[in-house]
N, C-alpha and C positions, 0 to 999 in steps of 0.2 A: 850519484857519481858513477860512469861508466866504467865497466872493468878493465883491467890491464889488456886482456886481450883484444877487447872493442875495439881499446886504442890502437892496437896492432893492426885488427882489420880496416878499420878509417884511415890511417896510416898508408896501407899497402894498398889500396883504392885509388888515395890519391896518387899514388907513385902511379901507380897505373897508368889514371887518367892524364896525367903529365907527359910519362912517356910516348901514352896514345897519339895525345895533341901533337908531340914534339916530329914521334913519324910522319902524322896526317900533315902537317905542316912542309917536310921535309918533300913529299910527295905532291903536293900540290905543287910544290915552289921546280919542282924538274929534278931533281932529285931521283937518285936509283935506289927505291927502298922495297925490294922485291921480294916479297916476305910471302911471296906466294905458291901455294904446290903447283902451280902449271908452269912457273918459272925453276924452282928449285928441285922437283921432280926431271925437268927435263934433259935431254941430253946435250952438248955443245951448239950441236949441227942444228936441233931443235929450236934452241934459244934463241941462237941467229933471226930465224925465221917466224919468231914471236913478235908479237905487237906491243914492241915495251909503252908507248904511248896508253893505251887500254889498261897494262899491266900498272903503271905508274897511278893510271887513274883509280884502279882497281883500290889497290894499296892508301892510296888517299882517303879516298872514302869511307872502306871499313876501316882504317882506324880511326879516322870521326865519328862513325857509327860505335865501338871500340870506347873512346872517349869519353862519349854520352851515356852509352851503360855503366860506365864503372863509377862516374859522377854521380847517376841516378839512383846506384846502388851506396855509393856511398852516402847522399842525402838523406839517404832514406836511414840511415843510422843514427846519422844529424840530428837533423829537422824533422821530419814525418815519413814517419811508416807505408805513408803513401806513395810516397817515390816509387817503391818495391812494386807497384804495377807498370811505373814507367820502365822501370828495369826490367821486370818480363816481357814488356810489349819490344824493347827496344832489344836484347839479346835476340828474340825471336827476329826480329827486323833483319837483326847482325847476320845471324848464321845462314838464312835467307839467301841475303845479299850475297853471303860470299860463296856460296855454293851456285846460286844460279849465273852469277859472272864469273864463277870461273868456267863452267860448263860451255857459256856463250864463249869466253878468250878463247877454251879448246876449238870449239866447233869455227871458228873463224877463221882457223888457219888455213 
């Protein structure tokens, strides 16, 4: 029988993964879900001049990516221990992505 706090961590995973899906969703569908440092870093005048399209897609994506890791990690609590390399291949994946797309959103301007 799992411990109390297991359940907490599977618990707060799936919260996770739920709300992941809910933004990635929100963002795909045209939604302004700008959760990003090259948008909430910038200045007024800045924002203007940003490419919410990119930034939307941005947004989308890593939280599907976002999604998928906290699912894999939570599986892996689950089901099999094996998940836990899907979850490092896919965090690494994550932090990847959002570091090198937002470097591109920057440099696009």
């Amino acid at each position: 029988m799992p411990s109390t706090i297991l359940k907490f961590i599977v618990v707060g995973l799936i919260f996770a993964t739920i709300v992941s899906s809910i933004f990635s969703i929100l963002a795909f569908s045209g939604k302004d879900v700008f959760l990003s440092s090259a948008y909430t870093n910038a200045t007024e005048e800045e924002r203007e001049k940003l490419n919410k399209k990119a930034l939307r897609k941005q947004s989308a994506i890593f939280f599907l990516l976002l999604a998928i890791t906290t699912l894999s990690n939570a599986l892996s609590f689950l089901v099999n221990p094996l998940f836990r390399y899907i979850h490092i291949v896919m965090l690494i994946v994550t932090i990847a992505y959002y570091v090198f797309s937002n470097k591109k959103i920057k440099n696009s301007k």
